[in-house]
N, CA, C and O atoms as a GROMACS GRO file, in nm:
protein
  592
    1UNK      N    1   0.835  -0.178   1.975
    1UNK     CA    2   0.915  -0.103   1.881
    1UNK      C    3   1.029  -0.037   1.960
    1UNK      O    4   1.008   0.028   2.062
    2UNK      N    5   1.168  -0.061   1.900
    2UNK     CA    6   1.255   0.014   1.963
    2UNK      C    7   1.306   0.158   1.963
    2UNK      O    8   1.252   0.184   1.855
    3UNK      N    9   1.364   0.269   1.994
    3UNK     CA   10   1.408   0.354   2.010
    3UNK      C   11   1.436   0.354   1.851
    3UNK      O   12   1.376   0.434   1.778
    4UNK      N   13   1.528   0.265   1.800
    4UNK     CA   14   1.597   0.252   1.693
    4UNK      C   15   1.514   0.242   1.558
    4UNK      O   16   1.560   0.302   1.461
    5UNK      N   17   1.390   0.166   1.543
    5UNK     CA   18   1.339   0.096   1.458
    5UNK      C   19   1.207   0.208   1.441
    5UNK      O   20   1.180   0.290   1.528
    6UNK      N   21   1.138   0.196   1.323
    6UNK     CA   22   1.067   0.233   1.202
    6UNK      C   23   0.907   0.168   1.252
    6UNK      O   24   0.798   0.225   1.239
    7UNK      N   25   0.929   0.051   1.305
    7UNK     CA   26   0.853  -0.045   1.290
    7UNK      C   27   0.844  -0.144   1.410
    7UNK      O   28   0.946  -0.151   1.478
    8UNK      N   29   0.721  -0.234   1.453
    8UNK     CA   30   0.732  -0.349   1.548
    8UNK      C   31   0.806  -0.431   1.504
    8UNK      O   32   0.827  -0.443   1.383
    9UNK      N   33   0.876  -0.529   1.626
    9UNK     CA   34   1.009  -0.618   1.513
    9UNK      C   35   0.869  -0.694   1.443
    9UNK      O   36   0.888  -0.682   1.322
   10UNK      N   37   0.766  -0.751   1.459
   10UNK     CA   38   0.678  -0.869   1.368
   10UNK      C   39   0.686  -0.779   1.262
   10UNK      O   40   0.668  -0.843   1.158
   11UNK      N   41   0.709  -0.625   1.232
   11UNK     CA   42   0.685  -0.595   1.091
   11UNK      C   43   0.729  -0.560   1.025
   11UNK      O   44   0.682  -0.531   0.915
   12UNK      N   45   0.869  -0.542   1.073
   12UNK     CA   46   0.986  -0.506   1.076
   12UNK      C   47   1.054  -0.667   1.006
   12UNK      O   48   1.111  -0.671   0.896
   13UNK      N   49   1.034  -0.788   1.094
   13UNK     CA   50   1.058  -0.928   1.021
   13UNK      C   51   0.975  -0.944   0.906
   13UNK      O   52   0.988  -1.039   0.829
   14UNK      N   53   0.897  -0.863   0.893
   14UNK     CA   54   0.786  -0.958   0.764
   14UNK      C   55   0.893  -0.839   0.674
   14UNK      O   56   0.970  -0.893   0.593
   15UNK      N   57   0.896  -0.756   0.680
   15UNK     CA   58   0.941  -0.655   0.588
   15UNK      C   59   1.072  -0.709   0.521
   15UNK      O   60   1.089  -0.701   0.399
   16UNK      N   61   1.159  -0.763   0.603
   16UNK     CA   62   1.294  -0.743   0.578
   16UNK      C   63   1.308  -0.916   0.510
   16UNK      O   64   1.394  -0.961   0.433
   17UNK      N   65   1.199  -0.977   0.567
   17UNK     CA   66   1.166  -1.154   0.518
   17UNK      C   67   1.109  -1.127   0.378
   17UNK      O   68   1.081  -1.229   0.315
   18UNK      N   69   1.082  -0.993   0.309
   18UNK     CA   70   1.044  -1.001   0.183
   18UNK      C   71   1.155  -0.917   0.074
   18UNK      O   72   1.162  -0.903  -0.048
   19UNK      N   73   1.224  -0.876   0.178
   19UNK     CA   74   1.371  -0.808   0.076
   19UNK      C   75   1.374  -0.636   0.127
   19UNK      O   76   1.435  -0.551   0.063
   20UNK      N   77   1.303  -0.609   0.240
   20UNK     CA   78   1.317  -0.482   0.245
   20UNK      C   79   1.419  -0.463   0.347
   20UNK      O   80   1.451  -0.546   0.432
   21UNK      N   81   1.478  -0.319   0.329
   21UNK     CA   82   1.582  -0.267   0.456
   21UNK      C   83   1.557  -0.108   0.451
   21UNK      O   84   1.499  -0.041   0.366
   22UNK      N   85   1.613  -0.074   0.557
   22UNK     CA   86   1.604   0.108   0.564
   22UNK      C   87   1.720   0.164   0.443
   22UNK      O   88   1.724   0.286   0.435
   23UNK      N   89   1.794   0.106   0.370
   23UNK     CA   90   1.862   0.166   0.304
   23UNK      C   91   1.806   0.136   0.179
   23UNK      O   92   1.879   0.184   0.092
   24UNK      N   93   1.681   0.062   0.117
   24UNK     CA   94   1.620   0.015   0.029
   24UNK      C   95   1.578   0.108  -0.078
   24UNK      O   96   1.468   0.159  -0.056
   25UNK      N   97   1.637   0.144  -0.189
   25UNK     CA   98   1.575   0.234  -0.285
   25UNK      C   99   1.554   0.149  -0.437
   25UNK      O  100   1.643   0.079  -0.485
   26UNK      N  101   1.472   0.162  -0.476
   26UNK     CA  102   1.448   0.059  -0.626
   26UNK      C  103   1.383   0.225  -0.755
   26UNK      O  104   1.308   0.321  -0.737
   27UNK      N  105   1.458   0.183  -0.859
   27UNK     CA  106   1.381   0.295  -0.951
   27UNK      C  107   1.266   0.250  -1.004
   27UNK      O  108   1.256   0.135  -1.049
   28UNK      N  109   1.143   0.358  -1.004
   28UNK     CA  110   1.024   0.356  -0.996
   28UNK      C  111   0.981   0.432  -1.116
   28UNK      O  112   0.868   0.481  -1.122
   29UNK      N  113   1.067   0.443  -1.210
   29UNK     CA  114   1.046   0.519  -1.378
   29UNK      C  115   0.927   0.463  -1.433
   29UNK      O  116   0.850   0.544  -1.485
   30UNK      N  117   0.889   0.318  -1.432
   30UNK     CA  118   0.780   0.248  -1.466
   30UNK      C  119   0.671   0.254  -1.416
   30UNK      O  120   0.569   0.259  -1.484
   31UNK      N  121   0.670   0.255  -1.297
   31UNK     CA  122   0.523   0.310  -1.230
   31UNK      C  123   0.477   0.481  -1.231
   31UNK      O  124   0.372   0.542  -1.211
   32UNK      N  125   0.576   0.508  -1.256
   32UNK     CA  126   0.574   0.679  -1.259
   32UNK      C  127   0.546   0.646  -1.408
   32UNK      O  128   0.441   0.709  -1.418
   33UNK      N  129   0.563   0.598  -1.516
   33UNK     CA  130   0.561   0.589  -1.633
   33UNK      C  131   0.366   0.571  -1.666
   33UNK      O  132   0.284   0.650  -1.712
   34UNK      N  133   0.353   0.400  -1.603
   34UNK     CA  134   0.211   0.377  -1.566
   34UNK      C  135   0.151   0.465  -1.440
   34UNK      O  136   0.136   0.378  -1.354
   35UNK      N  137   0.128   0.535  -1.408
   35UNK     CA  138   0.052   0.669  -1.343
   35UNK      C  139   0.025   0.760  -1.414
   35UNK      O  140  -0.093   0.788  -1.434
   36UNK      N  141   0.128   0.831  -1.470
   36UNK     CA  142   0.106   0.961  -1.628
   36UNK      C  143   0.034   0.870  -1.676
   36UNK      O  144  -0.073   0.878  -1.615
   37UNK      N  145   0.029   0.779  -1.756
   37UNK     CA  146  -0.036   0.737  -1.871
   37UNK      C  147  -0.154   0.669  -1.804
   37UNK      O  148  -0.239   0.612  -1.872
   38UNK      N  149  -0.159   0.673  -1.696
   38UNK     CA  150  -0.364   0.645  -1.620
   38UNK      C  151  -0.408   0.791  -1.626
   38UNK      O  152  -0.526   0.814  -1.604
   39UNK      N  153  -0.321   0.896  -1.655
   39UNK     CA  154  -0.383   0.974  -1.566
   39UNK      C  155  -0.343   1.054  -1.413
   39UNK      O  156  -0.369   1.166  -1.369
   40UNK      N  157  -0.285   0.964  -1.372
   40UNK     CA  158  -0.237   1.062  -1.165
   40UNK      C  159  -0.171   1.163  -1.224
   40UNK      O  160  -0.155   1.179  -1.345
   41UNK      N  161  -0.138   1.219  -1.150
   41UNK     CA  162  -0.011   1.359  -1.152
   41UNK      C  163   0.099   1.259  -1.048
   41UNK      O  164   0.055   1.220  -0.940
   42UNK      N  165   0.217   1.229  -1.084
   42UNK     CA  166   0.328   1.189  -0.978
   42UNK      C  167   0.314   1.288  -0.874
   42UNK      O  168   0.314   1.410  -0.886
   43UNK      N  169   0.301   1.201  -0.751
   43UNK     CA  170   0.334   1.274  -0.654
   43UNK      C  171   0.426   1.214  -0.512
   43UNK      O  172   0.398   1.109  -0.455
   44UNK      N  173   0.526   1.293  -0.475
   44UNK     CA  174   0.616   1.272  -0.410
   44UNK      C  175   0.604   1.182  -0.289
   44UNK      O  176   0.691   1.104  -0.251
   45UNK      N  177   0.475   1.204  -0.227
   45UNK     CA  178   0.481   1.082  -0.085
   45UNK      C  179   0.456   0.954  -0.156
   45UNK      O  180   0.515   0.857  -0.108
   46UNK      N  181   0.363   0.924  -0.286
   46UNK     CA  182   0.352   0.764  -0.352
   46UNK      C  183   0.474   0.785  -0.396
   46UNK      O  184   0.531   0.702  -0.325
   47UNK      N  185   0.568   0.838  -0.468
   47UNK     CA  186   0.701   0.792  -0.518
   47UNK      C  187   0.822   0.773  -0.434
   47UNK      O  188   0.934   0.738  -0.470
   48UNK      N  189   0.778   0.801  -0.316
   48UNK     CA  190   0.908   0.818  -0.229
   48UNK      C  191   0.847   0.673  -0.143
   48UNK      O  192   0.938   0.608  -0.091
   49UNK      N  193   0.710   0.617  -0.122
   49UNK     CA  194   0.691   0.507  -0.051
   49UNK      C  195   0.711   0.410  -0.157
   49UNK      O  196   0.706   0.296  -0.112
   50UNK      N  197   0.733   0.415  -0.280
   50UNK     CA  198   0.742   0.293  -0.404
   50UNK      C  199   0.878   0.291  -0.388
   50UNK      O  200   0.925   0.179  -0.408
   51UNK      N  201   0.969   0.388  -0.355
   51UNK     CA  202   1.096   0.374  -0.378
   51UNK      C  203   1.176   0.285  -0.314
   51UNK      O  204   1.265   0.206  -0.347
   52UNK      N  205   1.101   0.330  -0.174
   52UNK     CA  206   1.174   0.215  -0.058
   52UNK      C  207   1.049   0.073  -0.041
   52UNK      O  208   1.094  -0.019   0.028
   53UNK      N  209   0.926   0.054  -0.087
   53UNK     CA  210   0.887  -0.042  -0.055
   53UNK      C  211   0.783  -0.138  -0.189
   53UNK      O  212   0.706  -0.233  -0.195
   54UNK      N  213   0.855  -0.021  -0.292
   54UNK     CA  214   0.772  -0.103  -0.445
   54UNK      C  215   0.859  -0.223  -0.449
   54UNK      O  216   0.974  -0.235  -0.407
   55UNK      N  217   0.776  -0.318  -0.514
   55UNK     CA  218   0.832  -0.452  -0.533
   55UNK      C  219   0.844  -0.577  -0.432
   55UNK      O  220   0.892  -0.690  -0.443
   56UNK      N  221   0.776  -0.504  -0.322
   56UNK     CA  222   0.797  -0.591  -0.255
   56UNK      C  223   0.685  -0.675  -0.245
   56UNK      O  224   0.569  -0.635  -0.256
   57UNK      N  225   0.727  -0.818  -0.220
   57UNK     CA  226   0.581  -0.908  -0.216
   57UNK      C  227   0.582  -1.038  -0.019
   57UNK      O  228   0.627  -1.151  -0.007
   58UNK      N  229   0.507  -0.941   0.100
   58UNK     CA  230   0.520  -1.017   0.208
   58UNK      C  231   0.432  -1.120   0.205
   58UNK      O  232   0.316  -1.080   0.201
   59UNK      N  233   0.439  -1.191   0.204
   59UNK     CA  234   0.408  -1.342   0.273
   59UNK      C  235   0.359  -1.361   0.359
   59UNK      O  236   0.388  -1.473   0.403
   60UNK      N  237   0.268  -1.289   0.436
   60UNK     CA  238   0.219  -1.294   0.565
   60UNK      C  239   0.059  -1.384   0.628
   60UNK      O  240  -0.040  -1.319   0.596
   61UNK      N  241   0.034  -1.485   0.689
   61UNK     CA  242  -0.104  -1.501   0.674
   61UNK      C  243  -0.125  -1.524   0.875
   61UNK      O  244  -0.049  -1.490   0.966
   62UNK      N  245  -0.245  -1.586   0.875
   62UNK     CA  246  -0.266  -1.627   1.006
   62UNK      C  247  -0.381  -1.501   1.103
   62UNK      O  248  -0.429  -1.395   1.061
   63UNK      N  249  -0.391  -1.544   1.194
   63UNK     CA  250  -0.469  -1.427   1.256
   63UNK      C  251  -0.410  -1.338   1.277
   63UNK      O  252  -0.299  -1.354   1.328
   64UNK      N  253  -0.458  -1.204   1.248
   64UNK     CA  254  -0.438  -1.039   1.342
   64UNK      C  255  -0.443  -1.028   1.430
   64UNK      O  256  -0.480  -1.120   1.504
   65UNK      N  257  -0.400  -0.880   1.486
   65UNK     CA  258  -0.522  -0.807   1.580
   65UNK      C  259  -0.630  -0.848   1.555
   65UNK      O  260  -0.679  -0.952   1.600
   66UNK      N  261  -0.704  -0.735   1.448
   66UNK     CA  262  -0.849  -0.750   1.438
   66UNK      C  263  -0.901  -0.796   1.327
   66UNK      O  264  -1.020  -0.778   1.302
   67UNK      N  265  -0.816  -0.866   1.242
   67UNK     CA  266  -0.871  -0.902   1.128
   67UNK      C  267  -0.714  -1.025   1.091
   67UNK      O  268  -0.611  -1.010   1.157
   68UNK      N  269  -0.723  -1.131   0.985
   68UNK     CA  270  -0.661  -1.181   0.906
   68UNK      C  271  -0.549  -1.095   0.853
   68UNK      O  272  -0.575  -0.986   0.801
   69UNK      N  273  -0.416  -1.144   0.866
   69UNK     CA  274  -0.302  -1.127   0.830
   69UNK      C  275  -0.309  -1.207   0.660
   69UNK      O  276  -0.318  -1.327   0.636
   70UNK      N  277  -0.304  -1.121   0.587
   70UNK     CA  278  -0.274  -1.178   0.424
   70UNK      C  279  -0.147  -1.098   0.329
   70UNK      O  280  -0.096  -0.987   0.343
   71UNK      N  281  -0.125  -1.203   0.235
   71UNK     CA  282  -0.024  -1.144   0.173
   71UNK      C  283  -0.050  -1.002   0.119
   71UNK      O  284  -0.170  -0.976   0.106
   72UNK      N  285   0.026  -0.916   0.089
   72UNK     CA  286   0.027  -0.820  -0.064
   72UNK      C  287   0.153  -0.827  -0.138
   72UNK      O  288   0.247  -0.904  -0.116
   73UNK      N  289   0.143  -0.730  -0.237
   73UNK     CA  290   0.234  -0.704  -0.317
   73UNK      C  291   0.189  -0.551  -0.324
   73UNK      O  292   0.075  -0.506  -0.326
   74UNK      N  293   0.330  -0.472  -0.329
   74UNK     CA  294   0.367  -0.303  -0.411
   74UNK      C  295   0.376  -0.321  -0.527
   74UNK      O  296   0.490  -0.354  -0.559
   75UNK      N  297   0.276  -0.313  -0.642
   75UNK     CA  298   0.322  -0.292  -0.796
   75UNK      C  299   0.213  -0.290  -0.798
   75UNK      O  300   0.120  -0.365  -0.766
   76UNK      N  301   0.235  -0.144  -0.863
   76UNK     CA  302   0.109  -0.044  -0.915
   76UNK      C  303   0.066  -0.086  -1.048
   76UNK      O  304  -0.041  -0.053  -1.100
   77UNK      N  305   0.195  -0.197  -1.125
   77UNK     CA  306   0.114  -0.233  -1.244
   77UNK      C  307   0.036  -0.356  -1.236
   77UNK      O  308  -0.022  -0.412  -1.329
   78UNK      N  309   0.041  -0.390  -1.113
   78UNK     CA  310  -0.036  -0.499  -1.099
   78UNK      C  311  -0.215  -0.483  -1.108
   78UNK      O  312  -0.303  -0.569  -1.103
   79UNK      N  313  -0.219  -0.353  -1.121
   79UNK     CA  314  -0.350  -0.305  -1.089
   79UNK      C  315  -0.420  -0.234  -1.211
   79UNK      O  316  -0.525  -0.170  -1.205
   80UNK      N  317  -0.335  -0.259  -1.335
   80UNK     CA  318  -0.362  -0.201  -1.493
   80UNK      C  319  -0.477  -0.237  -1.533
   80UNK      O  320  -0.502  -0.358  -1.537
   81UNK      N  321  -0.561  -0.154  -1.566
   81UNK     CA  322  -0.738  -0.194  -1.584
   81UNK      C  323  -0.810  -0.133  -1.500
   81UNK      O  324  -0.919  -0.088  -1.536
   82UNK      N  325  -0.753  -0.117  -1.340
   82UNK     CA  326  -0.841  -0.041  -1.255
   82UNK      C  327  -0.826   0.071  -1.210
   82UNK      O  328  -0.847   0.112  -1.095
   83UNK      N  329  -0.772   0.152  -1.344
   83UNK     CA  330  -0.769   0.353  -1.263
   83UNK      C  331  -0.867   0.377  -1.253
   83UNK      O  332  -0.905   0.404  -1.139
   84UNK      N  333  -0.963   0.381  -1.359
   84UNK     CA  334  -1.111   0.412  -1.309
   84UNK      C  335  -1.181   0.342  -1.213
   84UNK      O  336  -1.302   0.360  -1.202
   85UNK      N  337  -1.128   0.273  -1.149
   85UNK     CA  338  -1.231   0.235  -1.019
   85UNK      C  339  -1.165   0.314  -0.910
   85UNK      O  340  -1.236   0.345  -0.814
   86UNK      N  341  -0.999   0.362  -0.911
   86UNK     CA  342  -0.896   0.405  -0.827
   86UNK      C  343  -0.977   0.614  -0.867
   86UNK      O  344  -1.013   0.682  -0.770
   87UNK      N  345  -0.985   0.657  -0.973
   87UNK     CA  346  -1.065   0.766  -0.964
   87UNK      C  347  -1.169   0.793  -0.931
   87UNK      O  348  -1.196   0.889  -0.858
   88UNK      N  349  -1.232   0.731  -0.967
   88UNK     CA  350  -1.375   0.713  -0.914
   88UNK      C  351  -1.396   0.716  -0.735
   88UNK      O  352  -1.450   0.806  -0.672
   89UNK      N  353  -1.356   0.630  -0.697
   89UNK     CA  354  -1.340   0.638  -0.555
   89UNK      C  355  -1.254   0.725  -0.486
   89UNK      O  356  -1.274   0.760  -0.370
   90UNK      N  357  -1.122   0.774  -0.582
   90UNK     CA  358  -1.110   0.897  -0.544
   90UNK      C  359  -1.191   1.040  -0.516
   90UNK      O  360  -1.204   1.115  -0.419
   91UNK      N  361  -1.230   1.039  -0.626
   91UNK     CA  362  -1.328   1.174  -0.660
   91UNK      C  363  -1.428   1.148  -0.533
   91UNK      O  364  -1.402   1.227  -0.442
   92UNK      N  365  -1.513   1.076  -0.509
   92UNK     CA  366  -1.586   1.029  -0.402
   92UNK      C  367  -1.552   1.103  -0.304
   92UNK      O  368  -1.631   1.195  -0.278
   93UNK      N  369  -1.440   1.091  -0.227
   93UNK     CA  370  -1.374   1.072  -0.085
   93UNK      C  371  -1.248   1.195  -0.117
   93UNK      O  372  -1.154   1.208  -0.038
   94UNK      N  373  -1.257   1.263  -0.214
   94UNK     CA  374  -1.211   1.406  -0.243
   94UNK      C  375  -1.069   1.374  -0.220
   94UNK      O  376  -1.007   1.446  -0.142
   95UNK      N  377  -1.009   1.277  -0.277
   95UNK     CA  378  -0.826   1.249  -0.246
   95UNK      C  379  -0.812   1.203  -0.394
   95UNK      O  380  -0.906   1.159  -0.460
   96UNK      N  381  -0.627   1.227  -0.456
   96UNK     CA  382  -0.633   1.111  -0.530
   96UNK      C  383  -0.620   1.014  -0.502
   96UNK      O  384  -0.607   1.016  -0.379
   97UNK      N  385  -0.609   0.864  -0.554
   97UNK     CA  386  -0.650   0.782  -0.487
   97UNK      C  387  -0.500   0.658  -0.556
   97UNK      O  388  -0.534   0.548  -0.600
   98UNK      N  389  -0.429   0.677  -0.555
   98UNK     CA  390  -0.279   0.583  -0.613
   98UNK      C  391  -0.318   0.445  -0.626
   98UNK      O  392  -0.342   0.407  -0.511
   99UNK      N  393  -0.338   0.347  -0.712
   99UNK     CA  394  -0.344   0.219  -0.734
   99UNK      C  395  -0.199   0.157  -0.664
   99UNK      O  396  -0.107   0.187  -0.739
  100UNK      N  397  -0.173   0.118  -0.602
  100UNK     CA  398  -0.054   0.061  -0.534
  100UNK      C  399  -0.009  -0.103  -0.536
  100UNK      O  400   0.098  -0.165  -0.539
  101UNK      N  401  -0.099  -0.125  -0.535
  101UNK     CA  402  -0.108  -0.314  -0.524
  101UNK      C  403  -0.211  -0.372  -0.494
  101UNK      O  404  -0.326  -0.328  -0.495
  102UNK      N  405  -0.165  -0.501  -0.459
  102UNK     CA  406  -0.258  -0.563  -0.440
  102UNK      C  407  -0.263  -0.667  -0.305
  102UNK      O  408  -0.154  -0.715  -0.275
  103UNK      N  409  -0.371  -0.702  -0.227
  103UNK     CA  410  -0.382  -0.790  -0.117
  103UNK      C  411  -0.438  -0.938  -0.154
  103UNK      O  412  -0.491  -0.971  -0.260
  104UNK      N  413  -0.421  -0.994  -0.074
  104UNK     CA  414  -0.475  -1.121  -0.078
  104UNK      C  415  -0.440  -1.166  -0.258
  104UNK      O  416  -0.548  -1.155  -0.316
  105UNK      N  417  -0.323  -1.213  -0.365
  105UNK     CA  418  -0.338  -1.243  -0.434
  105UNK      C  419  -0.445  -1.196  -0.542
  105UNK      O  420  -0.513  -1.262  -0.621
  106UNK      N  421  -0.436  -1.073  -0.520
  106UNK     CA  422  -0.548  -0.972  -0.647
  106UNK      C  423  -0.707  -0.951  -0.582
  106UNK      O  424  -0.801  -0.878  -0.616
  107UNK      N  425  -0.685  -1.067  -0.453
  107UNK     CA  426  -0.866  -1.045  -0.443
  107UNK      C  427  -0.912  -0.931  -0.357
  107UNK      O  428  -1.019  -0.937  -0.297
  108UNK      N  429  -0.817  -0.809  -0.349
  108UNK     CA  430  -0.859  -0.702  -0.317
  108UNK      C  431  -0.740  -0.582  -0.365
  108UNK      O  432  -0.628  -0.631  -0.354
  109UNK      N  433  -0.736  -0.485  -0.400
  109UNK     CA  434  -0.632  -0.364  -0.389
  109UNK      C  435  -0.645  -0.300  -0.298
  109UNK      O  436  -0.739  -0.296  -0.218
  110UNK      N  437  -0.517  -0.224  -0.304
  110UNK     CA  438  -0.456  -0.159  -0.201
  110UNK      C  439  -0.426  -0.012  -0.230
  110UNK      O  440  -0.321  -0.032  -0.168
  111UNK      N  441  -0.418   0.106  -0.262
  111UNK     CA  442  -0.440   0.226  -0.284
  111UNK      C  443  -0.328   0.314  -0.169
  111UNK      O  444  -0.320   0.277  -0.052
  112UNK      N  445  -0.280   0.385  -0.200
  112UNK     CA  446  -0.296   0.530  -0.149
  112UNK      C  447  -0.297   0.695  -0.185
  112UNK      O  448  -0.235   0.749  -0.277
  113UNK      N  449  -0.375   0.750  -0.098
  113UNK     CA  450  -0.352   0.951  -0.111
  113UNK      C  451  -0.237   0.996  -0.098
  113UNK      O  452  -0.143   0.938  -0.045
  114UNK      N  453  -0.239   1.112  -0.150
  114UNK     CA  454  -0.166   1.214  -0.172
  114UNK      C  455  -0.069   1.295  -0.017
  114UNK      O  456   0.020   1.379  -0.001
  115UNK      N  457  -0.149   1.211   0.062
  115UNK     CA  458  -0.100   1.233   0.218
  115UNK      C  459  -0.028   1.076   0.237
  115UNK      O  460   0.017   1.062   0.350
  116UNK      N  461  -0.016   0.999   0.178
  116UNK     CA  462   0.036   0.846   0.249
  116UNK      C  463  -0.055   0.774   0.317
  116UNK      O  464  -0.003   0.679   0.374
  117UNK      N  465  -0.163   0.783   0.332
  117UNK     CA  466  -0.289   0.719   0.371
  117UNK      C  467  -0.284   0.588   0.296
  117UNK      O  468  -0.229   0.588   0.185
  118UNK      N  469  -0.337   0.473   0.347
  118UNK     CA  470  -0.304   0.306   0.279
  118UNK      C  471  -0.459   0.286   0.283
  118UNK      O  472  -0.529   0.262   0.382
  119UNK      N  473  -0.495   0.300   0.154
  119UNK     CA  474  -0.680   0.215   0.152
  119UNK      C  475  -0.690   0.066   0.106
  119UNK      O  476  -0.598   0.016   0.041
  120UNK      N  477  -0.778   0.009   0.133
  120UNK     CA  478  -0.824  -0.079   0.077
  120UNK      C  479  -0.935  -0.062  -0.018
  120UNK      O  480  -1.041  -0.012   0.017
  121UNK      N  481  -0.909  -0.106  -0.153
  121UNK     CA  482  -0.982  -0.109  -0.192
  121UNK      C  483  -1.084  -0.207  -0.308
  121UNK      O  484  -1.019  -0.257  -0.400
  122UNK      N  485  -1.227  -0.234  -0.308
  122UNK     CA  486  -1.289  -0.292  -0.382
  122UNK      C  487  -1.385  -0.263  -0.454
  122UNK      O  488  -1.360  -0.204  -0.559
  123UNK      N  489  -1.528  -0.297  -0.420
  123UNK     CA  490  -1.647  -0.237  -0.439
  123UNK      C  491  -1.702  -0.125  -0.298
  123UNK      O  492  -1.816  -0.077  -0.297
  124UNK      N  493  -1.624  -0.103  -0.213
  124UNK     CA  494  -1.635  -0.035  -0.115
  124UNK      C  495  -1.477   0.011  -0.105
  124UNK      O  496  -1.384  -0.032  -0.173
  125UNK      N  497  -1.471   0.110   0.000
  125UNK     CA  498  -1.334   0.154   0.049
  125UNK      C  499  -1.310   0.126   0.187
  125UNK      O  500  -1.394   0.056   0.242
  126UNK      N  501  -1.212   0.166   0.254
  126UNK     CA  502  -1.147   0.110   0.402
  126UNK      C  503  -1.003   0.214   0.392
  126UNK      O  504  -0.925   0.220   0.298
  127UNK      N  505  -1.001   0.282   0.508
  127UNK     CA  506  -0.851   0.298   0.518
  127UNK      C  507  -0.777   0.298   0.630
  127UNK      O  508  -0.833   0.332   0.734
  128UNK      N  509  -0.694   0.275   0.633
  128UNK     CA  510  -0.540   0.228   0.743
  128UNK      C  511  -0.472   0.384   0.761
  128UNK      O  512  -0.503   0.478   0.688
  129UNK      N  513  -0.399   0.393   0.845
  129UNK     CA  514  -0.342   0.517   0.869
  129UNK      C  515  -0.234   0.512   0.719
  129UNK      O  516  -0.246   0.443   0.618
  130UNK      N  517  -0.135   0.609   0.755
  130UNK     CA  518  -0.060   0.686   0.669
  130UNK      C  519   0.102   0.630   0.676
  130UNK      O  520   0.142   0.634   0.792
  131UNK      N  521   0.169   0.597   0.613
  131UNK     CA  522   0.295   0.552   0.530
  131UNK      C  523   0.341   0.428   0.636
  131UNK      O  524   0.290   0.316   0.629
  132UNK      N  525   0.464   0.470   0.751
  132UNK     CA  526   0.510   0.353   0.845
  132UNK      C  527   0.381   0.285   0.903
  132UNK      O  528   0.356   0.167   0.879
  133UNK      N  529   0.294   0.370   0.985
  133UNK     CA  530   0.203   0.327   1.046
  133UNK      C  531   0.080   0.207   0.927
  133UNK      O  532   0.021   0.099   0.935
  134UNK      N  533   0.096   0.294   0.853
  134UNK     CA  534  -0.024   0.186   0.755
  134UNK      C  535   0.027   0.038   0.731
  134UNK      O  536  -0.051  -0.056   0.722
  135UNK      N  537   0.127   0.029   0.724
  135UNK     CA  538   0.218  -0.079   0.695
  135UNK      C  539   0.177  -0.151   0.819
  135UNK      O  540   0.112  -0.255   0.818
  136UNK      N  541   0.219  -0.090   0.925
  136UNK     CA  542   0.227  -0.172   1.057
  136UNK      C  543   0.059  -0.232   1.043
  136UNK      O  544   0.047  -0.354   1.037
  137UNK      N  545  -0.070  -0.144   1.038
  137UNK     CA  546  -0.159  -0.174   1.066
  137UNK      C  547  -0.209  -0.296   0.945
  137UNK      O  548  -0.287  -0.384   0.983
  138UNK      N  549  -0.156  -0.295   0.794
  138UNK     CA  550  -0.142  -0.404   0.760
  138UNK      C  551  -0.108  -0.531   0.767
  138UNK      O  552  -0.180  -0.626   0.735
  139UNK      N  553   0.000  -0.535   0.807
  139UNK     CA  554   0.070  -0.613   0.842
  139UNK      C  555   0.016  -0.681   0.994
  139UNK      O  556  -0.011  -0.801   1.001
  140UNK      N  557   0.010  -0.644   1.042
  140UNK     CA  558  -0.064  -0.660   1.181
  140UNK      C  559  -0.171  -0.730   1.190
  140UNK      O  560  -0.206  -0.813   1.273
  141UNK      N  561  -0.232  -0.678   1.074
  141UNK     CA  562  -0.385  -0.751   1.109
  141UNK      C  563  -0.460  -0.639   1.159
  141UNK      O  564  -0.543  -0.685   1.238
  142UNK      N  565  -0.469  -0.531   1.152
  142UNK     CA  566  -0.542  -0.457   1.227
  142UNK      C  567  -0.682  -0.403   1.108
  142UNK      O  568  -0.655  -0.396   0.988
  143UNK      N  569  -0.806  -0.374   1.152
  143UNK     CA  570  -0.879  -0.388   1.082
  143UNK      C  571  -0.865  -0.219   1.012
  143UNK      O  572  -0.790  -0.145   1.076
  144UNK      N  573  -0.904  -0.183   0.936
  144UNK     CA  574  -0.906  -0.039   0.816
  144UNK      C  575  -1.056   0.019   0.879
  144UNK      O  576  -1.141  -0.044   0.940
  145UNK      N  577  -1.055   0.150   0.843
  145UNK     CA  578  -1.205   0.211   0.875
  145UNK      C  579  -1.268   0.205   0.728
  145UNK      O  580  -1.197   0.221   0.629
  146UNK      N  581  -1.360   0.190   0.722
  146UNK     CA  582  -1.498   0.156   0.648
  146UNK      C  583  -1.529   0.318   0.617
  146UNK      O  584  -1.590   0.396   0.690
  147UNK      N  585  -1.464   0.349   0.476
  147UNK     CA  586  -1.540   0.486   0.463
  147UNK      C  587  -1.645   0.488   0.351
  147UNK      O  588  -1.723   0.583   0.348
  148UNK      N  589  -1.654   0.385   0.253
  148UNK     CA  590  -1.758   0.413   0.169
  148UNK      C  591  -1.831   0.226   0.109
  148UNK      O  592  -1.926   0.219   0.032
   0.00000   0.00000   0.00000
C-alpha cells in the first residue's frame, strides 16, 4: 500500500475493475428508504460506506490469504426477506447489524455495525475488521472471526 492509496493496489484493482474511485458518491435514498421500512435507524458510517461503495458488484475469485477470494455485491436490497435474520443476530452480539449484500452470488450475506465492522453472515456469524480494512480483508481472502 502506498503513502497515497486507501488500499493494497490487488484491492485497490478489484475495486476500481468494478467501477469504484475515491471520488465515487452514488445516492442511497433507496436503501435508506429499504432500512426505515425493515426497521434500522439510518446511520451515518452504513450511509456514508453505501455512498462511496453501494452498487458495486467485484468479480473476484481464486485463492486468498486464508480463505477463497469470491465475488460480492453492495445492495442492501438484495437482501429483502432477511432483516429478521440481520436483527436477530444483531440483538445476539449487541450491535445493529446492516444487511449490506451479498457474497458468493446470494450464498452467503454480508452485514455491517454501527461502527463499520463487515460480518458475514448466515446461520452463524464471522466478522472482518471495520470499513477500508474490511474490504481489504475481503477482498484478500483473509479469513473473518467466528463469533457465533
Amino acid at each position: 500500500m502506498s503513502e497515497h492509496s486507501r488500499f493494497t493496489s490487488d484491492t485497490e484493482q478489484a475495486l476500481r475493475a468494478a467501477g469504484w474511485s475515491p471520488e465515487r458518491r452514488v445516492d442511497i435514498s433507496r436503501w435508506r428508504e429499504f432500512f426505515q421500512a425493515s426497521g434500522f435507524a439510518p446511520n451515518a458510517v452504513v450511509e456514508g460506506f453505501l455512498a462511496e461503495f453501494g452498487g458495486l458488484s467485484v468479480t473476484i475469485s481464486g485463492p486468498g490469504l486464508e480463505r477463497a477470494r469470491e465475488p460480492f455485491k453492495i445492495d442492501p436490497v438484495l437482501l429483502d426477506g432477511e432483516e429478521e435474520r440481520f436483527q436477530e443476530w444483531g440483538e445476539e452480539l449487541g450491535v445493529t447489524l446492516y444487511p449490506i449484500g451479498e457474497l458468493n452470488y446470494g450464498h452467503y450475506f454480508l452485514g455491517m455495525d454501527e461502527q463499520g465492522r463487515l460480518y458475514l453472515v448466515v446461520d452463524w456469524v464471522a466478522r472482518w475488521s471495520a470499513l477500508d480494512k474490511g474490504l481489504e480483508d475481503l477482498i484478500l481472502g483473509r479469513k473473518p472471526v467466528e463469533l457465533a
